[in-house]
N, C-alpha and C positions, 0 to 999 in steps of 0.2 A: 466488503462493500464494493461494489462496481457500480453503481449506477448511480441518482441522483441522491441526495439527505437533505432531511432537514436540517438545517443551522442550529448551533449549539451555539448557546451565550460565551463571548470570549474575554470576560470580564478580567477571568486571570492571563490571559494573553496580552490583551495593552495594559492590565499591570506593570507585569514584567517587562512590556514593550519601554514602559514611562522611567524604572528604573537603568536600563539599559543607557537610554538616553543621558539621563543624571549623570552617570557615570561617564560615558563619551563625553558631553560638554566638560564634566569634570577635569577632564585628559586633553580638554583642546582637543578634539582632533574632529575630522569630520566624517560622515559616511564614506567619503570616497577613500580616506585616511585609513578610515578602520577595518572598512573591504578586505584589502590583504594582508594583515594581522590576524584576522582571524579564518582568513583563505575561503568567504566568499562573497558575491558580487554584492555592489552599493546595493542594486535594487532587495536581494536579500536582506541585507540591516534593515535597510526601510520598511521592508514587511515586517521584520520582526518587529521593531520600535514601534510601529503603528499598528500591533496587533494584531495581522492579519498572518502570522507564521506562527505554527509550532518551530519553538529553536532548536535543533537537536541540539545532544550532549556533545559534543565537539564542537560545536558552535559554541556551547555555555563555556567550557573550559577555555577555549580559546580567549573570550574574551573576558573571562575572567584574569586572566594571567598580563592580557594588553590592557587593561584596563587598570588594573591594580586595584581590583574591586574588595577584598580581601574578605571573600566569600560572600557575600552581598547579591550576588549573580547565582550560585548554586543554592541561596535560600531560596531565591525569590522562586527557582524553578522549580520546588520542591513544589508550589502551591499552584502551577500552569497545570492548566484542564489537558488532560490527555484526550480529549474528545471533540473537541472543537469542529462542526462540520459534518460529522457522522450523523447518520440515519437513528434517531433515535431507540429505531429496535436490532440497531447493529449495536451499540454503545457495550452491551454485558458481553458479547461476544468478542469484541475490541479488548474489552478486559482483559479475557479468558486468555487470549492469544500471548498478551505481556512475559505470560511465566510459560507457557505452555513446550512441551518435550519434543514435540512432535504438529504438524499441520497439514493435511494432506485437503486438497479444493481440489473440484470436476469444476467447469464452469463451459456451458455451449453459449453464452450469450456478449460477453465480452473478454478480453484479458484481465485476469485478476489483481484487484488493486493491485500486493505488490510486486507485480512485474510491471505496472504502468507507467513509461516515462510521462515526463510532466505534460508534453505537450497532447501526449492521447488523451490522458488525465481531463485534462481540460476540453479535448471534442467530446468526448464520451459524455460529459459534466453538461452541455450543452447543448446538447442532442436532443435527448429528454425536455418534454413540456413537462411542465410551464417553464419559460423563458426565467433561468436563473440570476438575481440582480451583477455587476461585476463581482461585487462584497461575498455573495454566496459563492459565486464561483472559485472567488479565490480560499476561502473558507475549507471548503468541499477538495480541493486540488491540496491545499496544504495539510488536512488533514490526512489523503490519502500518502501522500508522499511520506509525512511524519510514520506510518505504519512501517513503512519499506524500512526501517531500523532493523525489525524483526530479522532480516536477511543477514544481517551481520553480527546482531548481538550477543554479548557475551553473559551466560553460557551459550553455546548456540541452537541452535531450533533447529531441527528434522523438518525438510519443505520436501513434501511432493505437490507437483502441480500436473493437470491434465486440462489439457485446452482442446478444442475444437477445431481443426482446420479452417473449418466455414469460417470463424470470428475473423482472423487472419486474412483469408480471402475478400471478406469486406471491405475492407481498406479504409477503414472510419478516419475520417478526417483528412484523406489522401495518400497519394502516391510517396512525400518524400515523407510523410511522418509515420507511415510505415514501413519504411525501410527503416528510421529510427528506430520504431517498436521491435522488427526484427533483429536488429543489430544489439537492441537490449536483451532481448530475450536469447540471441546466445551467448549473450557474454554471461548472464547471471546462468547459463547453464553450465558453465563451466566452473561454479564453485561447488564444492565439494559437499555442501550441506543442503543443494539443491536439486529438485531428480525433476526436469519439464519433460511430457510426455505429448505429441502430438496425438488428437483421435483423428486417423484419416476421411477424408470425404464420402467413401466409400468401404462399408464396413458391413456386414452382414447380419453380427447380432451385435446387440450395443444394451448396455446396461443402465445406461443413462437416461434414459429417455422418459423418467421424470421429472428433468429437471437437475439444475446445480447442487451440488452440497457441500459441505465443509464435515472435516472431520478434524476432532482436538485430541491430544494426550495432555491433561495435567500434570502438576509435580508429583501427585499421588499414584501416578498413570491410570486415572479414570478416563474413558475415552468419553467427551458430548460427544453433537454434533449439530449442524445450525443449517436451515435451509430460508430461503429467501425467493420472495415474489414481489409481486405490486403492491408498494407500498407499505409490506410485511416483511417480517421476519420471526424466524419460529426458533428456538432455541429444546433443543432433542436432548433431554437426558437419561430416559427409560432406557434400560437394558436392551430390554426387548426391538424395538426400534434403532436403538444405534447399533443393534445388530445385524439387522436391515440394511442399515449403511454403508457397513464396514464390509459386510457381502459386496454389497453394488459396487463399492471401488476399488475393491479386488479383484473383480472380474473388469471392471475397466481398464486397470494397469493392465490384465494381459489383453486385451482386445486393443489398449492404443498401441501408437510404434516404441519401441525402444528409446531409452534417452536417446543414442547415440543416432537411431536412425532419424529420431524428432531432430537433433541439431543438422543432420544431412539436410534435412525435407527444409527445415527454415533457409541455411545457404542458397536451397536450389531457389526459394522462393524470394528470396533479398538480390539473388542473379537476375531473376525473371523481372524486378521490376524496373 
């Protein structure tokens, strides 16, 4: 998902928000108290507490252990919506992704959610009519950031990513938050389970140019794949067509630059601004 969604009820979010609490009051302490115990900022507790945050698993553990909750914390997460936020026709493919072997995204229209740090997260979120309330935007931003687990989860995911230069160029939201954006997107090229490829501005023949796609390996190693528009999203399972696919972004890999020369081309570009 990159773009805007509709809102997902977060009923089991300020559940678990209300629990969290209990348990804090419990302990005497206070948000600012419990910040670095569990190593992140007050205002993060207070999104969580008040619902408006997927908690990640380290966050749960963490506070499970300063709290003395004596597992009261990893029930209640058991039953937190993993979808809070998303696009109702991204939601199956959100699934899909949880367990999934492998992930390979083309995207010419934005940076893909998870390379988004939070602050683009939220231009991009904003960008987009109709004018999103605070509540959704927060919603929509934490739900993308909760996805960026993927990046590090254990077992680990196979990530290829193929961006556009143009997106980059854009500069959405400004000059200093993408040099952020840049500064993210090479660090996370530097993990080993990560392969970012730039498509340069100038290319001759390009394979893309129908559009984004997303391609999935499951546990089974069934490959989908998922394409997305205005206010759609399609979910690809026929043979026949994710064959289509798996063509198109293999001929993209060799048409973008190299990782290594994609992490040069972001430097020169994080220089330049």
């Amino acid at each position: 998902m990159t773009g805007n969604s509709e809102p997902e009820s977060s009923d089991s979010l300020r559940a678990f928000g209300e629990v969290l609490k209990a348990f804090r009051k419990r302990a005497d302490l206070t948000q600012d108290e419990l910040a670095p115990r569990v190593r992140y900022s007050p205002s993060f507790v207070a999104s969580v507490e008040q619902g408006r945050r997927l908690p990640p698993k380290e966050f749960i553990d963490r506070a499970e252990e300063a709290l003395d909750a004596f597992g009261a914390l990893r029930g209640a997460a058991r039953h937190v919506s993993r979808q809070p936020g998303l696009a109702s026709w991204f939601r199956q493919w959100a699934r899909l992704e949880e367990t999934a072997l492998t992930l390979c995204t083309y995207e010419c229209r934005v940076v893909p959610g998870l390379l988004q740090p939070e602050a683009y997260a939220r231009a991009v979120t904003l960008s987009v009519p109709p004018p999103p309330s605070e509540e959704e935007v927060g919603q929509r931003v934490s739900a993308r950031l909760a996805r960026q687990q993927l990046l590090t989860r254990t077992p680990p995911i196979a990530l290829s990513f193929i961006v556009e230069q143009a997106v980059l160029e854009r500069r959405t939201g400004g000059d200093d938050l993408t040099q952020e954006l840049l500064e993210q997107l090479i660090a996370q090229s530097g993990r080993w389970n990560i392969e970012i490829q730039i498509m340069p501005l100038q290319v001759t023949d390009h394979a893309g140019l129908d559009g984004p796609m997303q391609l999935l390996e499951t546990p089974d190693h069934q490959w989908l794949g998922y394409s997305e528009g205005q206010q759609t999203g399609q979910l690809i399972s026929g043979p026949n067509d994710v064959s289509v696919l798996q063509q198109r972004y293999a001929k993209l890999r060799s048409q973008a630059l190299t990782p290594a020369d994609s992490v040069s081309l972001l430097k020169r570009m994080r220089g330049a601004l």
